[in-house]
PyMOL Python script that loads the backbone (N, CA, C, O; Angstrom):
from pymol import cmd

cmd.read_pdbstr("""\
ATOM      1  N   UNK A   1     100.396  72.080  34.288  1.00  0.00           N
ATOM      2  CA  UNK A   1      99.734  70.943  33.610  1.00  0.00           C
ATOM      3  C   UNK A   1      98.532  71.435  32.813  1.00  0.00           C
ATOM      4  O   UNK A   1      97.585  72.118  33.201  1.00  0.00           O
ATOM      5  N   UNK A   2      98.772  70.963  31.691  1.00  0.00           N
ATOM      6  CA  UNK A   2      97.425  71.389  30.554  1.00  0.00           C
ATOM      7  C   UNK A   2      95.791  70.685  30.835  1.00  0.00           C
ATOM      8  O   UNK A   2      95.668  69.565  31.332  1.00  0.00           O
ATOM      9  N   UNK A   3      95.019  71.243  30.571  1.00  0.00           N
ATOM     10  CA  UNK A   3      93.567  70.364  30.751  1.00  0.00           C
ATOM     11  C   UNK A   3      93.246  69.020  30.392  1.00  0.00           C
ATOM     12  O   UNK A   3      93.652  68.823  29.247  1.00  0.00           O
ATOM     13  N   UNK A   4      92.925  68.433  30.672  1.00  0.00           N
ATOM     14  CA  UNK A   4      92.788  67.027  29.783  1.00  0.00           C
ATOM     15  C   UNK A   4      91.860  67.318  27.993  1.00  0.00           C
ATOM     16  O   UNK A   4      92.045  66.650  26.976  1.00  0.00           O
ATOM     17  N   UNK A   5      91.239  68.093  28.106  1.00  0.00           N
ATOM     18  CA  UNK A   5      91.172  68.189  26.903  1.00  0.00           C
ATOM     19  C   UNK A   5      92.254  68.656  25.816  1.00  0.00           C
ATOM     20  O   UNK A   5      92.495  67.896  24.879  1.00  0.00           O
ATOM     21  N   UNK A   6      92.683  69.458  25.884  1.00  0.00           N
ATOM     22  CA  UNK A   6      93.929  70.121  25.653  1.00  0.00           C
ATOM     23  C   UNK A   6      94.477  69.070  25.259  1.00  0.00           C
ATOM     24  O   UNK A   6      94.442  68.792  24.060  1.00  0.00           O
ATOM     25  N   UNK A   7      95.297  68.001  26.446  1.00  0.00           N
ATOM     26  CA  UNK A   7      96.029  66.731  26.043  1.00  0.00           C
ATOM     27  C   UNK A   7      95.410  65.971  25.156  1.00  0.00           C
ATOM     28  O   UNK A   7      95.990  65.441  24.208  1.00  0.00           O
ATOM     29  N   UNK A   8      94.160  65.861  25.408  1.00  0.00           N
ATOM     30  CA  UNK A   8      93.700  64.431  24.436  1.00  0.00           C
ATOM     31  C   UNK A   8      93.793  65.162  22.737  1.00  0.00           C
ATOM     32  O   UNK A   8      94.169  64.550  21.737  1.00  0.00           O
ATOM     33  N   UNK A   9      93.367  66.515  22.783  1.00  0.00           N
ATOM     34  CA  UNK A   9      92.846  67.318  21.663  1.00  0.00           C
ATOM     35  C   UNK A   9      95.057  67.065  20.577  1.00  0.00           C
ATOM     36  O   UNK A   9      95.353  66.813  19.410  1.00  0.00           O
ATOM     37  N   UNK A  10      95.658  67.248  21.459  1.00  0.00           N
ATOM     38  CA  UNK A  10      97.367  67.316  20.790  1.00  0.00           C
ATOM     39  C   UNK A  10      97.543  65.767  20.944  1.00  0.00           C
ATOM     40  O   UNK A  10      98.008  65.319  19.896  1.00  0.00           O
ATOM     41  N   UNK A  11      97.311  64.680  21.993  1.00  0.00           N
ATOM     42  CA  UNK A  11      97.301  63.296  21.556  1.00  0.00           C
ATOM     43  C   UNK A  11      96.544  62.809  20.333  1.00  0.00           C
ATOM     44  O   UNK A  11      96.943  61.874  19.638  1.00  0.00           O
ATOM     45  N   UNK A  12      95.298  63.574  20.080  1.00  0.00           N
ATOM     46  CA  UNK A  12      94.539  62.686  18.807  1.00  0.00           C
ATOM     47  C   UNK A  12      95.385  63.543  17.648  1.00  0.00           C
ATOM     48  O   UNK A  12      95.097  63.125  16.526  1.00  0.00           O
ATOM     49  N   UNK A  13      96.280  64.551  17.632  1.00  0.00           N
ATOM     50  CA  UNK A  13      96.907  65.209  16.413  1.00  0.00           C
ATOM     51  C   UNK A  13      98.000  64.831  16.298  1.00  0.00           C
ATOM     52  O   UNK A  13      98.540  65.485  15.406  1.00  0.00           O
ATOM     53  N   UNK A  14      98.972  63.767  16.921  1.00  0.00           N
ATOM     54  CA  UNK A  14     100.077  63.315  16.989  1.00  0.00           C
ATOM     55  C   UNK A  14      99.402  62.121  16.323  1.00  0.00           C
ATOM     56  O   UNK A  14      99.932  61.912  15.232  1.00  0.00           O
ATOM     57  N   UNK A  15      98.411  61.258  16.598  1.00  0.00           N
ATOM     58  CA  UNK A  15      98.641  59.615  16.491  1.00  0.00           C
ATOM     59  C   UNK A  15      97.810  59.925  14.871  1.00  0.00           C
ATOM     60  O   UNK A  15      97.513  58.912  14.238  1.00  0.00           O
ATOM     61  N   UNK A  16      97.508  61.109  14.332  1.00  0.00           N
ATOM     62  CA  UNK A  16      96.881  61.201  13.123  1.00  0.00           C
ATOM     63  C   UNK A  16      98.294  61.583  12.298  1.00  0.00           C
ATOM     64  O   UNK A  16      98.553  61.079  11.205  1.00  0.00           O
ATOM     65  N   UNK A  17      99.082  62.446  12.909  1.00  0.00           N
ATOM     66  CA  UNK A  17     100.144  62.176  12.332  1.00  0.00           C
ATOM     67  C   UNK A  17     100.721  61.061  12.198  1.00  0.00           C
ATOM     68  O   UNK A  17     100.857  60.501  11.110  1.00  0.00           O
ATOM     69  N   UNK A  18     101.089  60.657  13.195  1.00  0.00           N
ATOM     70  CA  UNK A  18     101.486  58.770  13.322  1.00  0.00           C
ATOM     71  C   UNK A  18     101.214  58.185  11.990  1.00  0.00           C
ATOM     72  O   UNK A  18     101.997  57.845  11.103  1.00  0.00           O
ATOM     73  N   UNK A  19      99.558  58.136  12.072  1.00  0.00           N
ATOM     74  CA  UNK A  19      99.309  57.048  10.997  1.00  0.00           C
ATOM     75  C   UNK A  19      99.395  57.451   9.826  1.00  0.00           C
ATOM     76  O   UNK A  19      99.447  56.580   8.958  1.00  0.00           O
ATOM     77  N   UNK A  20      99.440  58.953   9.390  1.00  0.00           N
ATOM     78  CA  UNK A  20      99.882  59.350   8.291  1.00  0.00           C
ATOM     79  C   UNK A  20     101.229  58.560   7.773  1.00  0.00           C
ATOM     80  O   UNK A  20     101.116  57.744   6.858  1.00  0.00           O
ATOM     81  N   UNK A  21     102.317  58.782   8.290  1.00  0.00           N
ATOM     82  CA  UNK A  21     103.413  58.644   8.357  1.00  0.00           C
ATOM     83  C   UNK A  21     103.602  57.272   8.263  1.00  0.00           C
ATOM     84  O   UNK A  21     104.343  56.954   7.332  1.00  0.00           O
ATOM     85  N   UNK A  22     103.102  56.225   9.030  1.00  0.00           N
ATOM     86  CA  UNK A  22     103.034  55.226   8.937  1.00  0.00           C
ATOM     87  C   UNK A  22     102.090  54.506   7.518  1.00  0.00           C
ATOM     88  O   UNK A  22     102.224  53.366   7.073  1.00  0.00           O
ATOM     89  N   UNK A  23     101.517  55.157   7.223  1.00  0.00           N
ATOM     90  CA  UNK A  23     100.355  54.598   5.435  1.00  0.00           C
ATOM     91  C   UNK A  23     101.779  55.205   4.488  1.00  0.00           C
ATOM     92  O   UNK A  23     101.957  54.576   3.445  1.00  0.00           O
ATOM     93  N   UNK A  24     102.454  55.975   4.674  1.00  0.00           N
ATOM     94  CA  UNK A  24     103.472  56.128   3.618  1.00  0.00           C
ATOM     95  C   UNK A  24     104.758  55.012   3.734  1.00  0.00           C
ATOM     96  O   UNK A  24     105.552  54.784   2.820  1.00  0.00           O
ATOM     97  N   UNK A  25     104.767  54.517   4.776  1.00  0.00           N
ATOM     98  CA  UNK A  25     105.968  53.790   4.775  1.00  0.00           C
ATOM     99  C   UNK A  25     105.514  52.569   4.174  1.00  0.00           C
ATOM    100  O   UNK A  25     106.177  52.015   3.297  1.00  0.00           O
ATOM    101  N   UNK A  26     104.329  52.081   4.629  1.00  0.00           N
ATOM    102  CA  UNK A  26     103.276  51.414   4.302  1.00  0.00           C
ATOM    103  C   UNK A  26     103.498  50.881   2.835  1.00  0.00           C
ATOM    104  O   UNK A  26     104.048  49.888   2.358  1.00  0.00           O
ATOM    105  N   UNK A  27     102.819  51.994   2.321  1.00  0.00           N
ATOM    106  CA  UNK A  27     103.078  51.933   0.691  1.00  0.00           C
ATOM    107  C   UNK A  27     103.915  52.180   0.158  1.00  0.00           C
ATOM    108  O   UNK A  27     103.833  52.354  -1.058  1.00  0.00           O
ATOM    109  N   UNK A  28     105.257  52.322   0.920  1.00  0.00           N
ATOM    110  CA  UNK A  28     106.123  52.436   0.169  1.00  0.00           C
ATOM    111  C   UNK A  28     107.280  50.521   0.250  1.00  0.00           C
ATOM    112  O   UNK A  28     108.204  50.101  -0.447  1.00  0.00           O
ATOM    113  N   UNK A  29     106.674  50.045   1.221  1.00  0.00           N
ATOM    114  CA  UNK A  29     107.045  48.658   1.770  1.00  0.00           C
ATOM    115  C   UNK A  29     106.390  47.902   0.174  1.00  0.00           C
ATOM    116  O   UNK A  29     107.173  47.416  -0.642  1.00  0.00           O
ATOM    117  N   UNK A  30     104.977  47.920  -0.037  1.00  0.00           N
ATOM    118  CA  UNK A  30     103.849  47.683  -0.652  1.00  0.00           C
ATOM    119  C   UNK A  30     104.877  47.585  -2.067  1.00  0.00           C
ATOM    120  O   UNK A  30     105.381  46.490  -2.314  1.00  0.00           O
ATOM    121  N   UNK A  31     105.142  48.677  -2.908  1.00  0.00           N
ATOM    122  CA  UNK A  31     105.461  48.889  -4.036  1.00  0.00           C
ATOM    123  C   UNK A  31     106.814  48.071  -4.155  1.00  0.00           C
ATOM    124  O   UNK A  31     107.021  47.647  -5.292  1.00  0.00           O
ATOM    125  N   UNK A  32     108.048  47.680  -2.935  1.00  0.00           N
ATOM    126  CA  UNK A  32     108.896  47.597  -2.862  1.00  0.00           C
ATOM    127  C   UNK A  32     108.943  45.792  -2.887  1.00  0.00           C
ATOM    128  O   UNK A  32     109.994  45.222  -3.180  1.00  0.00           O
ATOM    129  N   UNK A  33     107.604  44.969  -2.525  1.00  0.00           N
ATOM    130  CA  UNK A  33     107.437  44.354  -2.343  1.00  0.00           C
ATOM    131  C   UNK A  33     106.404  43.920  -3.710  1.00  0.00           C
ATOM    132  O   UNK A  33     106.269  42.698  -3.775  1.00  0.00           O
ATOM    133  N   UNK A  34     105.920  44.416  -4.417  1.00  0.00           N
ATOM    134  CA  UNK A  34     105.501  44.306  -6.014  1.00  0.00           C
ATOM    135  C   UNK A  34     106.891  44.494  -6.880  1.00  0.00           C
ATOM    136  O   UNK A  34     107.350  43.647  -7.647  1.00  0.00           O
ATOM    137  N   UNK A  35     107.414  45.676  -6.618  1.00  0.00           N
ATOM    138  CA  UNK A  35     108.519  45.425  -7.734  1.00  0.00           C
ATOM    139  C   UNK A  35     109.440  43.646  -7.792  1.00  0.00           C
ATOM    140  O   UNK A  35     109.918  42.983  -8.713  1.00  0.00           O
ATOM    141  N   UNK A  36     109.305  43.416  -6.111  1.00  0.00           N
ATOM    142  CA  UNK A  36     110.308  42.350  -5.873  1.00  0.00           C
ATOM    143  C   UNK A  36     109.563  40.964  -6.472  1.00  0.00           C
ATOM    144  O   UNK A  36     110.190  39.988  -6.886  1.00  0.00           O
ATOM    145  N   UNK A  37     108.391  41.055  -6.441  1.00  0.00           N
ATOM    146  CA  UNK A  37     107.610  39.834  -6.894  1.00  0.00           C
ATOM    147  C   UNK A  37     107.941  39.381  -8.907  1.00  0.00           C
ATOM    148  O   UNK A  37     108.040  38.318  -9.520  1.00  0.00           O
ATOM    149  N   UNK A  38     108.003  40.740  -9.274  1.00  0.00           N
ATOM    150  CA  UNK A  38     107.944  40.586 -10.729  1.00  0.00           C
ATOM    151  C   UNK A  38     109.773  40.059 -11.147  1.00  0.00           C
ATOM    152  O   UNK A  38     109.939  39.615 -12.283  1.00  0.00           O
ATOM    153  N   UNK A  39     110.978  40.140 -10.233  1.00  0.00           N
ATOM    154  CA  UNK A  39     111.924  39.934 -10.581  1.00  0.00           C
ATOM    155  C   UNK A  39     112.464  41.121 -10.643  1.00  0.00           C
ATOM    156  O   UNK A  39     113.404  41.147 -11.437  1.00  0.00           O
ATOM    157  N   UNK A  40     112.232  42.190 -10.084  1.00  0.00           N
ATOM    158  CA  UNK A  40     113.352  43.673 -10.646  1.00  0.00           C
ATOM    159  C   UNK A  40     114.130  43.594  -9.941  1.00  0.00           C
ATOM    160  O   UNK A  40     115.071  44.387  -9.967  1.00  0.00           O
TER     161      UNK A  40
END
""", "prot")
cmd.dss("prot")
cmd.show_as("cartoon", "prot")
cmd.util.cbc("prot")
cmd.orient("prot")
């Protein structure tokens, strides 16, 4: 078993990935949802 720092230090680098990942889907919902407003 790893230290608790250790864990928290690879938990806070996963959920920064997370939200990376998640602001792209994000904006990609965003644009998909402007194109749809104008009629495309």
């Amino acid at each position: 078993e790893k230290p608790i720092e250790i864990q928290a230090k690879e938990t806070a680098i996963k959920i920064d990935n997370y939200e990376e990942k998640l602001n792209k889907i994000l904006d990609a919902l965003e644009k998909l949802n402007l194109n749809q407003d104008k009629g495309e």
